[in-house]
C-alpha positions as CSV (number, residue, x, y, z in Angstrom):
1,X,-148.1,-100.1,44.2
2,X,-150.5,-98.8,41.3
3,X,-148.8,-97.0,37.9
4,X,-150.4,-93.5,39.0
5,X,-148.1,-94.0,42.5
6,X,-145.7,-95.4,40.6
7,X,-145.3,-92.8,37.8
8,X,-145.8,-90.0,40.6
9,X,-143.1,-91.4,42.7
10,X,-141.0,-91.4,39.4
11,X,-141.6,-88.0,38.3
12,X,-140.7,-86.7,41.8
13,X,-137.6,-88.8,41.5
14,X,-137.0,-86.8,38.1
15,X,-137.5,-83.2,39.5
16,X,-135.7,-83.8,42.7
17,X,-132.7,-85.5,39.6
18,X,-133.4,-82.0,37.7
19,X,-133.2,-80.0,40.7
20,X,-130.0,-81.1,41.8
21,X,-127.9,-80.4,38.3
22,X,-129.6,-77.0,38.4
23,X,-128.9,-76.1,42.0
24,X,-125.2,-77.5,41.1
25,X,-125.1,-75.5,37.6
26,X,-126.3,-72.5,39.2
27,X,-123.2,-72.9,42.6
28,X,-121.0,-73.6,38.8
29,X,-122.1,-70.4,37.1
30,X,-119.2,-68.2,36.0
31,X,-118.7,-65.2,38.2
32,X,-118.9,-61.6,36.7
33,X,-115.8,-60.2,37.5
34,X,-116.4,-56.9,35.4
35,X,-117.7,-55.4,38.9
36,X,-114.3,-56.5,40.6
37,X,-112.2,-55.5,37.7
38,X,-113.5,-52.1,37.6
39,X,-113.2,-51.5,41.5
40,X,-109.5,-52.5,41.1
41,X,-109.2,-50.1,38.1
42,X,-110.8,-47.6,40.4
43,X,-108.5,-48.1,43.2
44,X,-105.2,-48.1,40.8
45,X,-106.4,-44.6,39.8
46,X,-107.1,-43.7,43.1
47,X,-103.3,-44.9,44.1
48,X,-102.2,-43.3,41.1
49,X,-103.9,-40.2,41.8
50,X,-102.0,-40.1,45.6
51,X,-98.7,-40.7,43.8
52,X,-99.3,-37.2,41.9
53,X,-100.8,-35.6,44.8
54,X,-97.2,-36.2,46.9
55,X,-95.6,-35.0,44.2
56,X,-97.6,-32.2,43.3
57,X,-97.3,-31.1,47.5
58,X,-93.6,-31.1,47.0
59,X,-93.4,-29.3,44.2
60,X,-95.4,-26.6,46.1
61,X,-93.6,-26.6,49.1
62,X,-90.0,-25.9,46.7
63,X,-91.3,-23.1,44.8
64,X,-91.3,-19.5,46.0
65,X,-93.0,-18.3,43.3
66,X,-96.8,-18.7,45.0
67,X,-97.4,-21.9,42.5
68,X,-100.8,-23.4,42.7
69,X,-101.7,-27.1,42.7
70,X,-102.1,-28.6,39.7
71,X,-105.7,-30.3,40.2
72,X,-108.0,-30.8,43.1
73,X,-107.0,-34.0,44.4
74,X,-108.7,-34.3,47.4
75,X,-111.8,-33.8,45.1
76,X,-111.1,-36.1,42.2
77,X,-110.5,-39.1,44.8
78,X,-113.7,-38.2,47.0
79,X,-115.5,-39.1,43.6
80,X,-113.7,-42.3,43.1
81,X,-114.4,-43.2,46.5
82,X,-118.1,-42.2,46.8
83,X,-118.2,-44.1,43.4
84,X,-116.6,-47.4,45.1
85,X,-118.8,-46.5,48.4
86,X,-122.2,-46.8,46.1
87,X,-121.3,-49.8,44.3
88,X,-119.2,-51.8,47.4
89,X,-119.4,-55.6,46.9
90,X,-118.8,-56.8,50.7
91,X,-119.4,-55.1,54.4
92,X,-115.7,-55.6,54.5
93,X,-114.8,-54.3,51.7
94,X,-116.9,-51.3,52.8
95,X,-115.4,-51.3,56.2
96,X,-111.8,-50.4,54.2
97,X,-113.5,-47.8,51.8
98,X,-114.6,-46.0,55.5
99,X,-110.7,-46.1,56.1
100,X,-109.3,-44.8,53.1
101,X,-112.2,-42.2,53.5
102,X,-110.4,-41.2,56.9
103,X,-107.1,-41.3,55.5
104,X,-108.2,-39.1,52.9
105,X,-109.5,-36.5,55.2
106,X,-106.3,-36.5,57.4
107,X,-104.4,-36.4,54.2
108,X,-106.3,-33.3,52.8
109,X,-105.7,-31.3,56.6
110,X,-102.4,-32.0,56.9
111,X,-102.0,-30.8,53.0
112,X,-103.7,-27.7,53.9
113,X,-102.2,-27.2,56.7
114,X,-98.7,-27.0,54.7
115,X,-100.2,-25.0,52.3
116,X,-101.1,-22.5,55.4
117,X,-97.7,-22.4,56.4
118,X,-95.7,-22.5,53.2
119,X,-97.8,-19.0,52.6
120,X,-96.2,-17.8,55.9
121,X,-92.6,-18.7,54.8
122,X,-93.3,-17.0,51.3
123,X,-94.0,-13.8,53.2
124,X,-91.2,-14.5,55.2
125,X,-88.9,-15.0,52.5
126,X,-89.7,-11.7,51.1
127,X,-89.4,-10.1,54.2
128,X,-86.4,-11.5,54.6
129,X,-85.0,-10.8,50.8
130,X,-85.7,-7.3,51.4
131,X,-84.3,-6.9,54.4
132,X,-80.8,-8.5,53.3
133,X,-81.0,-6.4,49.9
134,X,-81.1,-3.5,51.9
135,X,-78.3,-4.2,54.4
136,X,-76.2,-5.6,51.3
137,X,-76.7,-1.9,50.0
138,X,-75.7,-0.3,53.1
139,X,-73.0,-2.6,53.5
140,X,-71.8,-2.3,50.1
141,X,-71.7,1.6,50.2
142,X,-69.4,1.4,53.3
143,X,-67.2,-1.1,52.3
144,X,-66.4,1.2,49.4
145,X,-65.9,4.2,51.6
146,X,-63.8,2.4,54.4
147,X,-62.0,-0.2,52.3
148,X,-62.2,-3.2,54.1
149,X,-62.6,-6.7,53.3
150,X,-65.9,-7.1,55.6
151,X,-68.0,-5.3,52.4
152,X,-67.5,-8.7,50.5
153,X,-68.4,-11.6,53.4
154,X,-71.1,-9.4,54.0
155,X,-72.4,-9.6,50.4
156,X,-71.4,-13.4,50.6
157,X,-73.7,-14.3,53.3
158,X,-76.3,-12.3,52.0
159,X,-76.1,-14.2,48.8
160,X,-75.8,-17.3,50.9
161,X,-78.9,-17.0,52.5
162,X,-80.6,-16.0,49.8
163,X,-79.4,-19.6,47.8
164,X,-80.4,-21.3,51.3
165,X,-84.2,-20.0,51.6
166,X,-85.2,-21.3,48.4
167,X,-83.3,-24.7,49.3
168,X,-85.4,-28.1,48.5
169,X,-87.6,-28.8,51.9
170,X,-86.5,-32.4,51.9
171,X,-82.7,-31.0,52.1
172,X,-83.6,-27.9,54.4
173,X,-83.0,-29.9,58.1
174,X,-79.4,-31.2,57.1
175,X,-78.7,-27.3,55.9
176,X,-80.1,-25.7,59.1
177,X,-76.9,-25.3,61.1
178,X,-75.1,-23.5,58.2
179,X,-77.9,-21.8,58.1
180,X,-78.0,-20.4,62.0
181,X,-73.8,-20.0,60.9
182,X,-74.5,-17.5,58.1
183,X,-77.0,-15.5,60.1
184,X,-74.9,-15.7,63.4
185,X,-72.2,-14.0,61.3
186,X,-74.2,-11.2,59.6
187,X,-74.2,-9.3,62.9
188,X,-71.0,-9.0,63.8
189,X,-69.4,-8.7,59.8
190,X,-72.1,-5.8,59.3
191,X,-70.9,-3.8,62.3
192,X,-67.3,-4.8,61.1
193,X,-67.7,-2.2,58.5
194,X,-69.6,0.2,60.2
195,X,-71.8,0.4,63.5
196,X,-74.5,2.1,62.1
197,X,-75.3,-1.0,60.4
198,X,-76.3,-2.6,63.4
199,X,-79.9,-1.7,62.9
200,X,-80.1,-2.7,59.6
201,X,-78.1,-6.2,60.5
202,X,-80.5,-6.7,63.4
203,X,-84.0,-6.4,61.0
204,X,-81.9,-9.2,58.3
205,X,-81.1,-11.1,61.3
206,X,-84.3,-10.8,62.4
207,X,-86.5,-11.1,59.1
208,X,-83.7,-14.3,58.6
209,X,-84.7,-16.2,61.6
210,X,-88.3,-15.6,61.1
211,X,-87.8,-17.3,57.7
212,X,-85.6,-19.9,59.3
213,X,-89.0,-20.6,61.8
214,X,-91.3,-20.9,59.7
215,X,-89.3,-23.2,57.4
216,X,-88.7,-25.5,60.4
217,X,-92.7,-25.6,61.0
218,X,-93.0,-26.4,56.9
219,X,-90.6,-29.0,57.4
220,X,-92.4,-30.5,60.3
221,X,-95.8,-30.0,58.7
222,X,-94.2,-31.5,55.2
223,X,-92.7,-35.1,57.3
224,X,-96.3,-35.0,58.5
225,X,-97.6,-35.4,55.1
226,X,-95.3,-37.8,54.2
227,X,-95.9,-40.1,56.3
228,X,-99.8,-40.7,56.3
229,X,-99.8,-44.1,54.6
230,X,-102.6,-43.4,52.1
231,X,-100.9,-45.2,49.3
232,X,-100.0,-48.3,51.9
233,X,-103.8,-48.2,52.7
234,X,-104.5,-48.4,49.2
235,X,-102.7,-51.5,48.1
236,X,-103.8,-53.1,51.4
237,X,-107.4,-52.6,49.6
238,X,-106.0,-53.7,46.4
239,X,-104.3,-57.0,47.7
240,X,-107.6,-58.2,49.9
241,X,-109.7,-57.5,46.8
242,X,-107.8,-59.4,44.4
243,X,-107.1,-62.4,47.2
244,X,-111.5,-62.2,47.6
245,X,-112.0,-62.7,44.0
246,X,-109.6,-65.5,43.9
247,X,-111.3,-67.2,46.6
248,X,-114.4,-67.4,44.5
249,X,-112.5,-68.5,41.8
250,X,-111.8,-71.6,43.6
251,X,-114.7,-71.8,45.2
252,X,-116.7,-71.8,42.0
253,X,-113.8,-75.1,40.4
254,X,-114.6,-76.7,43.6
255,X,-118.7,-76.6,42.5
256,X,-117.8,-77.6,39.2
257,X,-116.0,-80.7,40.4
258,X,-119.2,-81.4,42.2
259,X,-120.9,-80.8,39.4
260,X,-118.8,-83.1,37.1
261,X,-119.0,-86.0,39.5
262,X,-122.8,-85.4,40.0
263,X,-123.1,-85.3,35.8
264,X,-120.7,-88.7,35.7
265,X,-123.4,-90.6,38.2
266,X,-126.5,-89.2,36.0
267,X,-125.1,-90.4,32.6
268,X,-124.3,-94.1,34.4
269,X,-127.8,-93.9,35.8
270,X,-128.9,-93.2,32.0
271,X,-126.3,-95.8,30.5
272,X,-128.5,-97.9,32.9
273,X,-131.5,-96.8,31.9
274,X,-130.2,-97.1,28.2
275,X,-129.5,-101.2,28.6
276,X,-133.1,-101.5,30.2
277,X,-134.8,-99.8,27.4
278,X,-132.7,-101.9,25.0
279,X,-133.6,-104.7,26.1
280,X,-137.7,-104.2,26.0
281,X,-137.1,-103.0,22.8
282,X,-135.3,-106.5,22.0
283,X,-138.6,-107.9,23.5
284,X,-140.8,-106.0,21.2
285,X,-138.7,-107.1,18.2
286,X,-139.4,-110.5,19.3
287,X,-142.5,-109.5,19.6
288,X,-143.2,-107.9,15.9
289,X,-141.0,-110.7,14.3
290,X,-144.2,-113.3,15.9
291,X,-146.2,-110.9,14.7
292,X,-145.1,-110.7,11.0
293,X,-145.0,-114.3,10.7
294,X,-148.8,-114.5,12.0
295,X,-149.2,-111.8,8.9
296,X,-146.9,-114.0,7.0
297,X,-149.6,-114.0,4.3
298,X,-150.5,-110.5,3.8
299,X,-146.6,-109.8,3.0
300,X,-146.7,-112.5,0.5
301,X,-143.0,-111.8,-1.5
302,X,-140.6,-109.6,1.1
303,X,-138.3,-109.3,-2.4
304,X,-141.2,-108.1,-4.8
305,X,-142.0,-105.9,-1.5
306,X,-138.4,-104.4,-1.3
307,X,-138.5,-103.7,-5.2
308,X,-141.7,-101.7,-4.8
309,X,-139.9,-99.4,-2.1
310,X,-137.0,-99.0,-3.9
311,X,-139.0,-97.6,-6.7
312,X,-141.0,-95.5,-4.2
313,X,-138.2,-93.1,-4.1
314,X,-140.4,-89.8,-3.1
315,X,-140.0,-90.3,0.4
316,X,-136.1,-91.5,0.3
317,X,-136.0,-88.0,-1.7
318,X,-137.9,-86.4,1.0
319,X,-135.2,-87.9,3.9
320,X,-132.1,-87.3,2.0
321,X,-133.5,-83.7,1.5
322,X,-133.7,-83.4,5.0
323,X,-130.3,-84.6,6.0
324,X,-128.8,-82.2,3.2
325,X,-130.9,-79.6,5.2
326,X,-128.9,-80.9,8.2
327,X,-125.8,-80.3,6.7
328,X,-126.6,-77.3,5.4
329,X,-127.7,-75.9,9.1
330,X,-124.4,-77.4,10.6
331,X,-122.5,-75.3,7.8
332,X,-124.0,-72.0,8.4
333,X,-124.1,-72.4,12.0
334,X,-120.2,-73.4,11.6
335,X,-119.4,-70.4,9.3
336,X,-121.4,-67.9,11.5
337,X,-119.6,-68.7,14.8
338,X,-116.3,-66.5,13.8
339,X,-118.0,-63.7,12.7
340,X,-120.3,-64.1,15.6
341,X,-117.8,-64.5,17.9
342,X,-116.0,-61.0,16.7
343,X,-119.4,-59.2,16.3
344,X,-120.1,-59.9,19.9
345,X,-116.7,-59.2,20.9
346,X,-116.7,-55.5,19.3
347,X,-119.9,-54.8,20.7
348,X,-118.8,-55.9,23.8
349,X,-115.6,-54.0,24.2
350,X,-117.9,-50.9,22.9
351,X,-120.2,-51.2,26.0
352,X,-117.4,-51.0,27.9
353,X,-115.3,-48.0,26.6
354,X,-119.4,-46.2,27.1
355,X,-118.9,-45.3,30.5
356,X,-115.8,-43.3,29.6
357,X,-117.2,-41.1,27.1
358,X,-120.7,-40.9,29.5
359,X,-118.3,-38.9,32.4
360,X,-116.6,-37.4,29.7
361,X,-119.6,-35.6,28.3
362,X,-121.1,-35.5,32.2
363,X,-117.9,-33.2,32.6
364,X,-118.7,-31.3,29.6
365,X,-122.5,-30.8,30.6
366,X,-121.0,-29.8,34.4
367,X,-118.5,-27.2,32.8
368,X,-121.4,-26.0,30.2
369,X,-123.7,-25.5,33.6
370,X,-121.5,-23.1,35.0
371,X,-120.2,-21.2,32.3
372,X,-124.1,-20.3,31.8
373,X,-124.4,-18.9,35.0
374,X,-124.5,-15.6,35.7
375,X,-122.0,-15.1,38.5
376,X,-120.0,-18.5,38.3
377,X,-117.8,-19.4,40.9
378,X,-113.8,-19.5,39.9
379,X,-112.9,-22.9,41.9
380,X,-116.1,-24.8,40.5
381,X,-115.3,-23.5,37.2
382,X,-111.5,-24.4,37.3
383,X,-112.3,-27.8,38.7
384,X,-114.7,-28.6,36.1
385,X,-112.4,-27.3,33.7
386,X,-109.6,-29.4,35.0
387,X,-112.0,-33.1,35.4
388,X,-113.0,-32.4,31.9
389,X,-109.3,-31.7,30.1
390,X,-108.4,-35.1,32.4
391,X,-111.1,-36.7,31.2
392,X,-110.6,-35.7,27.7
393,X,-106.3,-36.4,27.8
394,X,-107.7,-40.1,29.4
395,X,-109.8,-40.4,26.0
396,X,-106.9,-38.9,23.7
397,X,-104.0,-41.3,25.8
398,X,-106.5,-44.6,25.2
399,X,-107.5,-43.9,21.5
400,X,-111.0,-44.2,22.7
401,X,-112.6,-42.7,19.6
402,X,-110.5,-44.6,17.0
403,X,-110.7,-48.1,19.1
404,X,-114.8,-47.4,18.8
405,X,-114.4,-46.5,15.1
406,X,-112.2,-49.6,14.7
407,X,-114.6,-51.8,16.5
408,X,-117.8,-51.0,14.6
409,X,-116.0,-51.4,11.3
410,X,-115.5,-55.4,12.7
411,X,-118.8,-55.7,13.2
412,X,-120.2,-54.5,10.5
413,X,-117.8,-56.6,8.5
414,X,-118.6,-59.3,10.8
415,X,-122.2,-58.6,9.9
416,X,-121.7,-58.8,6.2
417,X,-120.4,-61.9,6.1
418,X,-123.0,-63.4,8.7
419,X,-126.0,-61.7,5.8
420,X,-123.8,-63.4,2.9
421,X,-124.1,-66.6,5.1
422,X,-127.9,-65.9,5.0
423,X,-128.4,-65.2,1.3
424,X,-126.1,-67.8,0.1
425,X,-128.7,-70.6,2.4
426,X,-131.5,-69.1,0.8
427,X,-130.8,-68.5,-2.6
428,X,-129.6,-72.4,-2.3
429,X,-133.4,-73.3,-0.5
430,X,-135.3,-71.4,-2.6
431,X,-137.8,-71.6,-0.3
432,X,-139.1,-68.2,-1.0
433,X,-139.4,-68.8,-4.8
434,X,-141.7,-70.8,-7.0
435,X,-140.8,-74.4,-8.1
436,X,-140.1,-74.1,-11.3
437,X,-138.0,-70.6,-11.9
438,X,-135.2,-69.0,-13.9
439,X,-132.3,-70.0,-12.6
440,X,-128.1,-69.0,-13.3
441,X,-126.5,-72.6,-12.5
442,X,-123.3,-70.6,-11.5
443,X,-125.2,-68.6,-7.9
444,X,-125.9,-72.2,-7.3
445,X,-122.4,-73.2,-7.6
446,X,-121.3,-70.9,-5.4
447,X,-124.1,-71.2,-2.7
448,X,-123.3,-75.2,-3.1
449,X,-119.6,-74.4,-2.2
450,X,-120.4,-72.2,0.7
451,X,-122.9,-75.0,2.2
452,X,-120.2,-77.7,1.8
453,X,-117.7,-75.4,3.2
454,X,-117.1,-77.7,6.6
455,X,-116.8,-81.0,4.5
456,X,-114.2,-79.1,1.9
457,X,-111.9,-77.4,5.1
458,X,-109.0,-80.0,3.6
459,X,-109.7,-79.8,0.1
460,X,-108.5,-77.0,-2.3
461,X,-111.4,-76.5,-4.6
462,X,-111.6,-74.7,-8.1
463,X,-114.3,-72.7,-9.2
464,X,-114.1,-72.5,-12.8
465,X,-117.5,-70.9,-14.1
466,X,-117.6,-70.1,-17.5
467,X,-120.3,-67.8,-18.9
468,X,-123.6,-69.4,-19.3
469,X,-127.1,-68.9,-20.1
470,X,-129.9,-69.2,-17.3
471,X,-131.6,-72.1,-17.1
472,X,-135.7,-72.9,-16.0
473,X,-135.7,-75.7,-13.6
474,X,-136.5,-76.5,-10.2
475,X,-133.5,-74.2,-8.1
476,X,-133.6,-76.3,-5.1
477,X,-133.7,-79.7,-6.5
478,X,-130.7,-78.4,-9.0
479,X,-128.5,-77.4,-5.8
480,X,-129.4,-80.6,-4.1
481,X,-127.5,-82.2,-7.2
482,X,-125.0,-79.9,-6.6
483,X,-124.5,-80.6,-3.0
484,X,-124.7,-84.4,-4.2
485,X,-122.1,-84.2,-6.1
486,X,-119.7,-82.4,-4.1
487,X,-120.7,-83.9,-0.9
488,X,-119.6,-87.6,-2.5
489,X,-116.4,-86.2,-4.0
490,X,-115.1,-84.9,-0.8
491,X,-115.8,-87.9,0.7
492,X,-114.1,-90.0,-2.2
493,X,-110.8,-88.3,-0.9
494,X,-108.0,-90.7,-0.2
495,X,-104.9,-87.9,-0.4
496,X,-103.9,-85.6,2.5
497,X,-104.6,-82.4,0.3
498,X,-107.4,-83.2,-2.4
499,X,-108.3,-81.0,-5.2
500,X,-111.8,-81.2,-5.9
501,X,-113.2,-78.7,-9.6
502,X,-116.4,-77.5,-10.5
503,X,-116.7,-76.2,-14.0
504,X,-119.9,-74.5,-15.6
505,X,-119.9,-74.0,-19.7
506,X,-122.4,-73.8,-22.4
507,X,-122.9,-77.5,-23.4
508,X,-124.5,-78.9,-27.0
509,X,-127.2,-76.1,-28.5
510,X,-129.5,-75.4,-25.6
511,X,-127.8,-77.1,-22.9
512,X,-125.9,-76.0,-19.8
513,X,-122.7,-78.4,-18.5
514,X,-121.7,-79.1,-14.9
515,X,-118.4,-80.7,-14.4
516,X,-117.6,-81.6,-10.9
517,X,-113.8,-83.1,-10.7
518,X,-111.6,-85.1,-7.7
519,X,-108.5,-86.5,-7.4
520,X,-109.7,-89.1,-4.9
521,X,-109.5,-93.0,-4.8
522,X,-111.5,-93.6,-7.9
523,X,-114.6,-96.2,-8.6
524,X,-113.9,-99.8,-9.7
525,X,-114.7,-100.6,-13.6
526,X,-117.1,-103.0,-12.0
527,X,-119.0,-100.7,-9.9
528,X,-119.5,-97.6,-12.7
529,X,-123.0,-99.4,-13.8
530,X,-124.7,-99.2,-10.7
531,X,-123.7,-96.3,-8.8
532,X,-127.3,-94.9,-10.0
533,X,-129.3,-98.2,-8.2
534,X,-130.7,-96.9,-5.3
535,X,-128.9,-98.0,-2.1
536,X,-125.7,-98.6,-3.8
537,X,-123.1,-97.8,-2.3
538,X,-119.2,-98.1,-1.8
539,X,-118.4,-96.5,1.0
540,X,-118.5,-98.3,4.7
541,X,-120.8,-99.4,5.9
542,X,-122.5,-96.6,8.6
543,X,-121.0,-94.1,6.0
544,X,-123.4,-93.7,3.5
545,X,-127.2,-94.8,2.1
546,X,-126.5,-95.2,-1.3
547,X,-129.3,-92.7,-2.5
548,X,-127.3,-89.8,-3.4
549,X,-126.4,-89.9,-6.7
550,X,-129.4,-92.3,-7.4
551,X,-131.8,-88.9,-6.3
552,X,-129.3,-86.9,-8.5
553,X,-129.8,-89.5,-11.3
554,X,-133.8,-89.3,-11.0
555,X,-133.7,-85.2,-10.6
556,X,-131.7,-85.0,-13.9
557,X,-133.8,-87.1,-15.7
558,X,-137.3,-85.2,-14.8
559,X,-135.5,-82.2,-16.2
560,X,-134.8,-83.7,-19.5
561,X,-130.8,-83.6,-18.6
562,X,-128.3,-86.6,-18.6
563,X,-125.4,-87.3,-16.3
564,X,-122.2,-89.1,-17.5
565,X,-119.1,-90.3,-15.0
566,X,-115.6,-90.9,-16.0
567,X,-113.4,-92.8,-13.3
568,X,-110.1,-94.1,-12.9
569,X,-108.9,-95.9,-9.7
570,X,-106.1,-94.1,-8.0
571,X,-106.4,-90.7,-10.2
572,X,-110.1,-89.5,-9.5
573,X,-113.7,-89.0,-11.0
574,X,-115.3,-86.9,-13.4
575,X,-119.2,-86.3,-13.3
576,X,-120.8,-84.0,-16.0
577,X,-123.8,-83.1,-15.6
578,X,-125.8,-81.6,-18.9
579,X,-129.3,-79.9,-18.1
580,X,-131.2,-78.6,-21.2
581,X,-132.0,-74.5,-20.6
582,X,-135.6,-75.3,-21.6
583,X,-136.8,-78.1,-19.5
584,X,-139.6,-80.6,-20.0
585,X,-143.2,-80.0,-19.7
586,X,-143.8,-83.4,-17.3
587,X,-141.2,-81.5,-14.9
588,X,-144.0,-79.5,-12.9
589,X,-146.2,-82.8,-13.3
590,X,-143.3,-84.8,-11.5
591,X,-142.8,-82.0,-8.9
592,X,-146.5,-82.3,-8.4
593,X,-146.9,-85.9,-7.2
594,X,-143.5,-86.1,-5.3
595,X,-145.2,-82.3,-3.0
596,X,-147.9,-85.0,-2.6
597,X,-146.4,-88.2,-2.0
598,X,-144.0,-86.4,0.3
599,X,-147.2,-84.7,2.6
């Protein structure tokens, strides 16, 4: 087999690899449950909004006073149904939305159909009033005339049937037979006092039973109502909707086990893959080891070689720039998460409280449409007016306004602190300055702080930064000190709170002082002369290159400064650093041939 079949056959091996863990990522994606969420919100409405509608019949069918119905139910739950209808997620879930769109239209014939005959027993009712006033006259007048004790049980029933017509319709069937009683009675007590009350007896008896009639069809029509299961229907929906999202919950853990097992082979394929390389690069080493031993004589001294690259510090410089720039990324990106986080969070929550206040000022709009017309229609006007006061009393009940006010406030905040982020990394770059530039060592300080903020999370630190004179230097090679020298004092921490202080004052005549303090394990008395030697270091091994404070040593120096450290083992470290305000003039000339050696 050649290397182009070869490499061919590999690279398909690769994509088919590839293909897999995205076919598996995408079966692993995380489901967007807003859509499900909201058609559950939708159909608790819509159950809430039968729950008023049964109530709201009720109360219409117990009040004699002509009462209308509160809102237009029928109406407001067509809308949340034609809204589910247009956005249904399943055939079956569509199936039950046809259902409850049945049940709805029974629902709003058999509610008009007790409204039709709760009108009849209104008229009925004042038929019947007025005929019983009238006989209670009559009755009244005789009694008074003859003397007898019939005037009064007369007067009773009339006042007893009066109480019993304007009885509660779910009470009115267990009342009926005293009902027929009282009425059965009026007759014969009427004509007890005088027969030509007869007639007058015979229209209340009449006008009574009419009332008693239609009640009974009210009733019947009412239990009718009652029991057409909307609401059942409802939380049937409810229930197979929630149980449908759960399944894709699991269906969606059981893809991400797949997923995980499938990830688990790849990265033994790779640990594989890893030895193999491993080993050819152990063959190369052999290889370049022959190699330099053939060149043996070019090399001539490897220790005169190793002193010459130890004094070659520009590209050491250059690399331990770079890693600071990698801490300093790893910091920002760190510190911007929370605010991140909450920015995305408010904005989010925003976007979602939007569609509220879209139907509230669709409403508005809809009410403003007909109010312009010139002949506008009483029901469309008093149904916009109602969706819109709900609408509005929705906003009011869920402090929509003020949660939107509260939110942009976090992000904004959120945003301030994500720009302070942002300034602090440049004005500690100074990428967008010159190289040489006045400079206040104390925005440094604080910029330095900010950086080092991850590697200082279990350290208190003291900014004590005194009023001092700005200095001309090179800004970023000063903050790289900076950094230095706080980086290595976090790290010299030994205690399980250390206190780490950065001071600023005016030094000597000219001169600016930085004082970085710790309370950690301390250097040996030994070690103090050569913590400036390049690749000196006392940490582990793995945990430091031992060029940090030799670069901070060498920037110091091309800016006419000095640094001094105190250390005691056990109590801590003092470092000053002392940088004249007026600088050298070889500093640009050093700056000069490090830009180059560096390219």
């Amino acid at each position: 087999m050649n290397r182009t079949t070869r490499g061919a056959l590999q690279a398909l091996g690769a994509a088919f690899l590839l293909g897999m863990l995205v076919f598996l990522f995408v079966k692993t994606a995380g489901m967007d449950v807003k859509h499900d969420s909201h058609a559950l919100s939708l159909l608790r409405e819509l159950r809430d909004l039968d729950s008023r509608w049964d109530d709201d019949a009720t109360r219409i069918a117990n009040e004699f006073s002509g009462a209308a119905s509160r809102a237009d139910f029928p109406l407001l739950m067509g809308r949340i149904l034609t809204e589910l209808e247009r956005s249904s997620p399943g055939r079956a879930f569509a199936e039950d939305l046809h259902q409850l769109r049945g049940g709805l239209n029974e629902k709003e014939a058999a509610a008009r159909a007790l409204r039709d005959i709760h009108g009849r027993t209104l008229a009925a009712a004042q038929a019947m009033d007025g005929s019983l006033e009238q006989l209670q006259r009559l009755a009244e007048a005789r009694a008074t005339q003859s003397r007898g004790a019939h005037g009064a049980v007369v007067a009773s029933l009339v006042g007893q049937l009066r109480s019993d017509a304007t009885q509660g319709i779910e009470l009115f069937a267990a009342r009926e037979p005293a009902i027929e009683h009282r009425i059965a009675m009026l007759r014969p007590e009427s004509l007890a006092i005088d027969p030509a009350l007869g007639e007058a007896a015979g229209r209340a008896e009449a006008a009574s039973r009419a009332l008693l009639a239609s009640r009974d069809a009210e009733v019947a029509a009412w239990h009718k109502y009652s029991f057409l299961t909307l609401g059942g229907r409802i939380d049937l929906v409810m229930r197979a909707l929630a149980t449908s999202i759960e399944n894709t919950l699991d269906d969606k853990d059981r893809w991400r086990a797949y997923l995980f097992a499938y990830a688990l082979a790849l990265l033994i394929a790779t640990g594989y893959l890893a030895m193999r390389v491993a080993s050819t690069q152990a063959q190369l080493r052999s290889a370049n080891e022959d190699l330099e031993k053939r060149v043996a004589e070019r090399t001539r001294d490897l220790s005169s070689t190793l002193k010459r690259l130890q004094e070659s510090e520009a590209q050491l410089v250059q690399s331990e720039k770079m890693s600071s720039l990698g801490q300093m990324v790893a910091g920002v990106a760190h510190e911007m998460n929370s605010p991140l986080a909450y920015v995305k969070n408010s904005v989010a929550t925003a976007r979602d409280r939007m569609p509220d206040l879209r139907d509230t000022i669709q409403q508005a709009a809809r009410l403003l449409e007909i109010l312009r017309s010139d002949a506008p229609d009483p029901e469309d006007l008093q149904g916009s007016f109602n969706a819109l006061e709900s609408r509005l009393a929705k906003l009011e009940a869920e402090h929509v306004l003020q949660d939107l006010d509260a939110l942009t406030q976090d992000g904004l905040h959120g945003i301030e602190q994500i720009v302070e982020l942002v300034t602090n990394l440049r004005n500690f770059s100074r990428l967008d300055r010159s190289k040489v530039a006045s400079f206040n060592v104390n925005e440094g300080v604080k910029a330095t702080l900010l950086i080092a903020k991850p590697a200082l999370r279990k350290i208190d630190v003291d900014k004590q930064l005194g009023d001092i004179p700005s200095i001309t230097c090179s800004p970023s090679q000063v903050n790289q000190v900076l950094l230095n020298l706080v980086t290595n004092a976090a790290q010299a921490m030994d205690k399980p709170r250390g206190r780490i202080t950065v001071a600023t004052r005016e030094g000597s005549p000219g001169t600016v002082a930085i004082e970085v303090q710790d309370n950690g394990k301390g250097i040996p008395e030994e070690s103090l002369p050569r913590i400036f030697d390049p690749f000196f270091t006392t940490k582990e091994v793995g945990k430091g290159t031992g060029l940090g404070l030799s670069i901070a040593y060498k920037i110091v120096k091309q800016h006419g400064g000095h640094i001094d450290v105190r250390s005691t083992l056990g109590v801590g470290t003092t470092v000053i650093v002392t940088l004249p305000v007026q600088p050298p003039a070889e500093l640009a000339a050093a700056e000069s041939r490090d830009e180059a050696l560096s390219a």
